[in-house]
N, C-alpha and C positions, 0 to 999 in steps of 0.2 A: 265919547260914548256913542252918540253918531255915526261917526266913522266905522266902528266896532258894529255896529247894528246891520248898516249898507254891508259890509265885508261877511259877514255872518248868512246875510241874506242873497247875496251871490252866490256865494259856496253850495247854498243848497240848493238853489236854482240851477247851478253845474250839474251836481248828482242827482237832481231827477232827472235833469236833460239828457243824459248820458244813460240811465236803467242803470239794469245790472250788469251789461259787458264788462265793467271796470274788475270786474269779480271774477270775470271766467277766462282766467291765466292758461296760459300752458306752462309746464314745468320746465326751468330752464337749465337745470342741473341733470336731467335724466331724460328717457326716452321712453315715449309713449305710442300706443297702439295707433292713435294720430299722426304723428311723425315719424314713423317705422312701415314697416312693408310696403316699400318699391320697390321691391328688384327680388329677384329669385334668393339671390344670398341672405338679406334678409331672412324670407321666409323661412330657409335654413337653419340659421343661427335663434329664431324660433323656437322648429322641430328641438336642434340639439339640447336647450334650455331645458325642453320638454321631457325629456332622454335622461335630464339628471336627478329627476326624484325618485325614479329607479335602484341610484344610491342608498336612499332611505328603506327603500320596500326590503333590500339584502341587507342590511346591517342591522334592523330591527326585527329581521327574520332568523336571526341567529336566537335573539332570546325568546321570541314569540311562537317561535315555530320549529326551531330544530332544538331548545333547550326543553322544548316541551313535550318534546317525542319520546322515544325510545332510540331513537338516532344518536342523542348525544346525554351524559350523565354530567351532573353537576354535584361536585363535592364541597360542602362548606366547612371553612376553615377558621371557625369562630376565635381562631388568637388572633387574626390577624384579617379583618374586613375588608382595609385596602379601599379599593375605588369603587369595587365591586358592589357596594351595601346596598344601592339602588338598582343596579340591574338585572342582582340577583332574585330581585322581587318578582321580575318576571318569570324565571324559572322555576320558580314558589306556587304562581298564581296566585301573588298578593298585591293583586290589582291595586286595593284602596292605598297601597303606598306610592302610587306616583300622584307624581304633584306639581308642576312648574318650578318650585323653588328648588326640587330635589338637583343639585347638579350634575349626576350623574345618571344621569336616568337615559336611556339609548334615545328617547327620542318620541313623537308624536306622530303615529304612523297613519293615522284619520289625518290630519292635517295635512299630511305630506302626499298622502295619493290627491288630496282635493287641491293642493297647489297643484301639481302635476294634470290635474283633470281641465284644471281655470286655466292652465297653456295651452293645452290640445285645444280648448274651447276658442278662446283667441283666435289661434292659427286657422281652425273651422270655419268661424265664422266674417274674418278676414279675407279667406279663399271665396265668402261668397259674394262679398261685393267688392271687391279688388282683386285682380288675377297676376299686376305686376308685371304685364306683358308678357307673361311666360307662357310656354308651349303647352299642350295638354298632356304630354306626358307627364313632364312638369308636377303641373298640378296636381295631377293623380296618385304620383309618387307622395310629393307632401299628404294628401287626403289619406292615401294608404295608410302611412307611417302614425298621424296625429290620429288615426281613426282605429288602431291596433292600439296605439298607448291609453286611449280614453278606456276601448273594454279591459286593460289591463288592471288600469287603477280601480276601476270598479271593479272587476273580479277579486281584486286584493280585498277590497272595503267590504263586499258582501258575503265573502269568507270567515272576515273576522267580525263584522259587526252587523250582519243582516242587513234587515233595511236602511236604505240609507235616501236624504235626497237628492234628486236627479238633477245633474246642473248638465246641461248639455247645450246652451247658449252662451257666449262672451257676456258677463256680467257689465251690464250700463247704468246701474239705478239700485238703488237701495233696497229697492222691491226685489228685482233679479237678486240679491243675493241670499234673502230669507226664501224658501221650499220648505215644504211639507214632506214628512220621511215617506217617500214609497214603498211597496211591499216587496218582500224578496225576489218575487216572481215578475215583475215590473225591471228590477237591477237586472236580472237574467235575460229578461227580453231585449231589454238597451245592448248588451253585450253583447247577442247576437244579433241586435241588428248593425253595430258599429261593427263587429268580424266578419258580417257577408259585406260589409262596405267595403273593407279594408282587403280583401283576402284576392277578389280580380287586379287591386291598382298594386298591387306590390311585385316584389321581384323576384325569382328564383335566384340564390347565388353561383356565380359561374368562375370563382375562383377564392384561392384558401389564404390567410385565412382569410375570414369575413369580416365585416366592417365593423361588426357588431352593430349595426341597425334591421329596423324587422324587417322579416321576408317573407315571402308566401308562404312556406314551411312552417313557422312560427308561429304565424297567423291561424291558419289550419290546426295547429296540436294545441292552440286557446280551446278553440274554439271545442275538438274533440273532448278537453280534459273540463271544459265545462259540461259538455253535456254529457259527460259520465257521471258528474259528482251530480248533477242537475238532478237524472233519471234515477240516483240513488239514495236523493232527496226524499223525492217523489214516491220511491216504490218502498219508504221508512213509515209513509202515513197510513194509518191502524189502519183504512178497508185496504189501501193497497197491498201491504204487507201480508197479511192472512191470505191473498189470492196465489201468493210466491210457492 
């Protein structure tokens, strides 16, 4: 019992001696923003990361956006529902029937611009205190590129869902990940300031076809088709609208 006692009273003698280091692992199966971006390729494999939730914006754009238009018609074949039962709800605008469990459902298109938002954010704020020894073009190019995909995803989120909130720093803390929804005109301002950022560091294409990554071209027709739909926003509210 003795013995037991001494042994008991060591061990916590150890663990206060030590704190809490014993706790604060790194992950040894994966890679983290801590042991990632050294080197330009890196930073690359990054951006490209960033580049694939884009996937989601076009696939969930089929039922969200082109089945909801006049662009495309949707015929229901109630002998035969098929796979269909859930994503036809989108072209319904029978929002209440998505649901996580639904297996068929195209997908979580808030979710997937704000994964895509928390990459660019990464790569931003990465670039600001590690540069990876790389050149300044370099960098510019990366800053162009993540700073075109950040107003993109937001442009996608404040089209379909208004206000939304503003994450524009690498998420460190529990705190960083809860915001308050900003106002529409707030999402609009970010947009444009991430497209005057992005629109000098990027690049004109100088051969066909293209890489499929953004270019100043790109960047530029964001930034024009926001502020057409912005100024058409704007000129919809009752005193503006009467002045027309």
């Amino acid at each position: 019992m003795k013995n037991r006692f001494i042994y008991t009273f060591l061990v916590l003698m150890a663990l206060s001696a030590c704190g809490d280091d014993f706790l604060d692992l790194a992950p040894e199966t994966s890679i983290s923003s801590a042991s990632f971006f050294k080197n330009e390729d890196q930073f690359n494999q990054a951006l490209i990361g960033a580049y694939s939730n884009l996937r989601g914006v076009a696939f969930m754009g089929i039922y969200m956006d082109e089945m909801r238009s006049d662009n495309t018609f949707f015929t229901r074949y109630a002998a035969d529902r098929g796979t269909e039962l859930d994503v036809e709800a989108m072209a319904s605008f029978l929002d209440d029937r998505f649901s996580s469990a639904q297996r068929n459902s195209p997908g979580n298109r808030y979710g997937n611009a704000y994964q895509g938002i928390a990459k660019t954010n990464t790569i931003l704020s990465q670039l600001k205190t590690n540069d990876a020894g790389m050149d300044q073009a370099s960098i510019d190019a990366i800053t162009g590129e993540a700073s075109f995909l950040r107003a993109f995803y937001y442009f996608d989120l404040v089209q379909h869902f208004g206000g939304v909130p503003l994450q524009i720093e690498e998420i460190r803390s529990e705190e960083d990940a809860f915001l308050p929804k900003s106002s529409v005109d707030e999402v609009y301002a970010r947009i444009i300031s991430d497209l005057e950022n992005a629109i000098p560091k990027l690049s004109v294409p100088t051969s066909f076809p293209q890489s499929g990554r953004a270019t100043k071209g790109a960047a530029k027709m964001l930034l024009a088709y926001h502020i057409c739909l912005n100024l058409r926003r704007i000129m919809q509210k009752p005193k503006l609208s009467s002045l027309i």
